[in-house]
C-alpha positions in Angstrom: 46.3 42.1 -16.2 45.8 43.5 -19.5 47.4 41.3 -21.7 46.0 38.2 -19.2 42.9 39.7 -20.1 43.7 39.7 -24.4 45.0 36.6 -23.9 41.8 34.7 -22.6 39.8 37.0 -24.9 41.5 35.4 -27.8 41.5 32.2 -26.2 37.4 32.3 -26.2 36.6 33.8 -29.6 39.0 30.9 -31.2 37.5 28.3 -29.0 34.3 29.7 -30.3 34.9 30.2 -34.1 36.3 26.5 -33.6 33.2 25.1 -32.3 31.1 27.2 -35.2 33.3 26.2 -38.3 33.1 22.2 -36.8 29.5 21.9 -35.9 28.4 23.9 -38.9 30.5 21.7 -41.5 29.4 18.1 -39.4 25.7 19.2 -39.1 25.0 20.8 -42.6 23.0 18.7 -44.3 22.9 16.3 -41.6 18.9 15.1 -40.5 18.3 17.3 -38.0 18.4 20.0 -40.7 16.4 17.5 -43.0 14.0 17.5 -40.2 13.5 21.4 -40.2 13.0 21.4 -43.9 10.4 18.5 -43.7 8.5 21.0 -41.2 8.8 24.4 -42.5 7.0 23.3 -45.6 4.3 22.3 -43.5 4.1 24.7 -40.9 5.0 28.3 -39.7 9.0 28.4 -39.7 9.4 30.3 -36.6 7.7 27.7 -34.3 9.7 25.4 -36.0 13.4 27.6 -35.9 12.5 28.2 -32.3 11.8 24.8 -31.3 15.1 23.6 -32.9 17.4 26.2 -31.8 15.4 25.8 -28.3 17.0 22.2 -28.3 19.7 22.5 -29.4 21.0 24.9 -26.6 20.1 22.0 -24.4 21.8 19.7 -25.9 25.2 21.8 -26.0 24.5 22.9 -22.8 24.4 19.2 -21.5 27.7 17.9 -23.2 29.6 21.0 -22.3 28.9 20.0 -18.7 29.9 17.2 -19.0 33.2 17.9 -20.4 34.4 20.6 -18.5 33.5 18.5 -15.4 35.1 15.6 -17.1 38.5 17.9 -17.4 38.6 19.4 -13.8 40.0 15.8 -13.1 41.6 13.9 -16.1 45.2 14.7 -16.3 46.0 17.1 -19.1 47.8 14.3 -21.5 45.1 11.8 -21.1 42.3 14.5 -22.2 44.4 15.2 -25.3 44.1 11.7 -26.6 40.8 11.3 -25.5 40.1 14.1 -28.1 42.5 13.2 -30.8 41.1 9.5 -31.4 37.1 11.3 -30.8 38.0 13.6 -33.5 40.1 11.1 -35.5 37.3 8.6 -35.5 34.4 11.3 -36.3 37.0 12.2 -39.0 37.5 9.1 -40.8 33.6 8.3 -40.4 32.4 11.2 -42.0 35.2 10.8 -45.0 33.6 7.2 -45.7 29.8 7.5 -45.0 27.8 7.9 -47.2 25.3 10.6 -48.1 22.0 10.7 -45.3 18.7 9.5 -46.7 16.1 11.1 -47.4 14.7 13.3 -44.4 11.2 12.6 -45.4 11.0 9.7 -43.6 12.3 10.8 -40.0 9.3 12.6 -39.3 5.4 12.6 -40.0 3.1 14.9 -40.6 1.9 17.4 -37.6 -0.6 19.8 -37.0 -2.0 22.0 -34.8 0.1 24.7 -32.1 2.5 22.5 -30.7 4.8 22.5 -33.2 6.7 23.9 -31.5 7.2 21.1 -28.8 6.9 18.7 -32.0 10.5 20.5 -33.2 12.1 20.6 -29.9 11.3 16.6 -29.3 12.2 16.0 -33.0 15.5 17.4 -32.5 16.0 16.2 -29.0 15.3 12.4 -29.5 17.4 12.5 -32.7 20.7 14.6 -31.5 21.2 13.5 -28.0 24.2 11.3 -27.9 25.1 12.3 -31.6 28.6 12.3 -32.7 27.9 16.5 -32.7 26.9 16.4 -29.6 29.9 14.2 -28.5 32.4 16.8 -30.4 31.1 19.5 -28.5 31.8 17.3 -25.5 35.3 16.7 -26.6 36.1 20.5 -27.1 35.5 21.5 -23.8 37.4 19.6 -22.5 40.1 21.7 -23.6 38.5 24.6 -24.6 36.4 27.2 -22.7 33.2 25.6 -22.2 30.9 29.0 -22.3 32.9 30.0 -25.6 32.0 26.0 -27.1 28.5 26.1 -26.1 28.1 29.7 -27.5 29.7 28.6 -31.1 28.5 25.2 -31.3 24.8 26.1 -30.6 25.4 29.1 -33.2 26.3 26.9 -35.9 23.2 24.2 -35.1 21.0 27.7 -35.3 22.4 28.7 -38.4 22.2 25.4 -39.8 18.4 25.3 -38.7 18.2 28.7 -40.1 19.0 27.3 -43.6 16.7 24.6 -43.6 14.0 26.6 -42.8 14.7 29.1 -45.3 16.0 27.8 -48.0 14.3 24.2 -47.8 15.6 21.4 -50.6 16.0 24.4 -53.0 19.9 24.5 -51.0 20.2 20.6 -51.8 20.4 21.6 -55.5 23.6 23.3 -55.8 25.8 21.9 -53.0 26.9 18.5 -52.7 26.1 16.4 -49.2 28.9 14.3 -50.0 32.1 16.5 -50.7 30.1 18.9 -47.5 30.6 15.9 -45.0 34.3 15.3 -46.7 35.3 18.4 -45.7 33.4 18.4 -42.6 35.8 14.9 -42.2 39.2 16.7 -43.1 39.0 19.4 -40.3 38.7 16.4 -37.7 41.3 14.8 -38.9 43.4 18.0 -38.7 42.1 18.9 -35.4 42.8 15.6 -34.3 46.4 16.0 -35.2 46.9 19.4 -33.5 45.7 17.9 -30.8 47.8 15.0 -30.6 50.4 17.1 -31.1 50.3 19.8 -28.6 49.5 17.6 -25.8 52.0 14.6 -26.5 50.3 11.4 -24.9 52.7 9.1 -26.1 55.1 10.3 -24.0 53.2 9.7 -20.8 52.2 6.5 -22.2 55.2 5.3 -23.3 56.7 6.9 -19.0 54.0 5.0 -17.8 55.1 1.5 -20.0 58.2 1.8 -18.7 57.5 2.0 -15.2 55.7 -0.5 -15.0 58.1 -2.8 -17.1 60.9 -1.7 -14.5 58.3 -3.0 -11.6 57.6 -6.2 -13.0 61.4 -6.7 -13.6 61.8 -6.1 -9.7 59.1 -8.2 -8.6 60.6 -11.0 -10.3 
């Protein structure tokens, strides 16, 4: 019972520390941090932190719902390459996109004591159905959904966190560009673990065959 009980521990704090290190490198700099900037200079940053993190819980909470649903009936091999060519295509966009424009534009300005609600739509409208909110999707699909939504949503409050401190000043001394690269790489390499471990081709390639040997008996 013990070491059952290590094992899923481990099992939720990598799942976890996965989701952080993923969201955190595909989100920094993306425009829902922009958007955070734009209103912290205008307004009180805690409304504004709030609002984000607020919706952003949401949002992870949503599309791990989905996935863990989505896993309870997919078989094992097919869910693997379902996430390998999700994180290989998130990969390979993020390595040749180029750097966001300017978050300026994405939002106008707002007054009064809803900004609050203003931050929570903002970042509502603009992440749901993002590729972030897709990759938490695809994670718990293999992953323990409570430790995903816990990490992923830790990472988009962190990244809030930074805009709303730190404003452009950040923008200054890290790059956008070689951020979103890296960002880029680890889906690539996730992808390939996870193609890896869970060996589609194999079932794909069973699957081919059978139905080549039932075509050659109908004939």
């Amino acid at each position: 019972m013990e070491a059952d009980w290590l094992t899923w521990g481990r099992s939720e704090t990598l799942a976890a520390a996965a989701a952080f290190a993923l969201v955190f490198l595909a989100e920094f700099g993306d425009k829902s941090q922009l958007v955070c900037m734009t209103l912290a200079a205008r307004h009180r940053p805690w409304p504004v932190l709030l609002g984000a993190v607020v919706a952003f819980a949401l949002l992870d909470a949503l599309a791990v719902v989905f996935g863990a649903t989505v896993a309870g009936w997919l078989p094992r091999w097919l869910v693997g390459l379902a996430v390998g060519l999700l994180f290989a295509g998130f990969g390979i966009h993020a390595l040749t996109a180029g750097e966001e424009a300017d978050g300026d534009e994405v939002v106008a300005a707002r007054s009064g004591h809803g900004i609050f609600f203003t931050t929570f739509a903002l970042i509502f409208m603009a992440e749901f159905g993002d590729k972030t909110q897709l990759a938490v999707a695809g994670l718990s699909l293999a992953s323990p959904p409570q430790a995903v939504w816990a990490g992923a949503t830790a990472a988009l409050a962190a990244t809030s966190a930074l805009g709303v401190a730190a404003g452009r000043t950040l923008l200054r001394y890290l790059s956008l560009t070689w951020i979103h690269r890296l960002g880029g790489i680890v889906f690539l390499i996730l992808a390939t673990l996870v193609l890896l471990h869970t060996q589609p081709w194999a079932r794909i390639g069973a699957w081919l065959r059978q139905c080549w040997e039932a075509f050659q008996a109908s004939i």
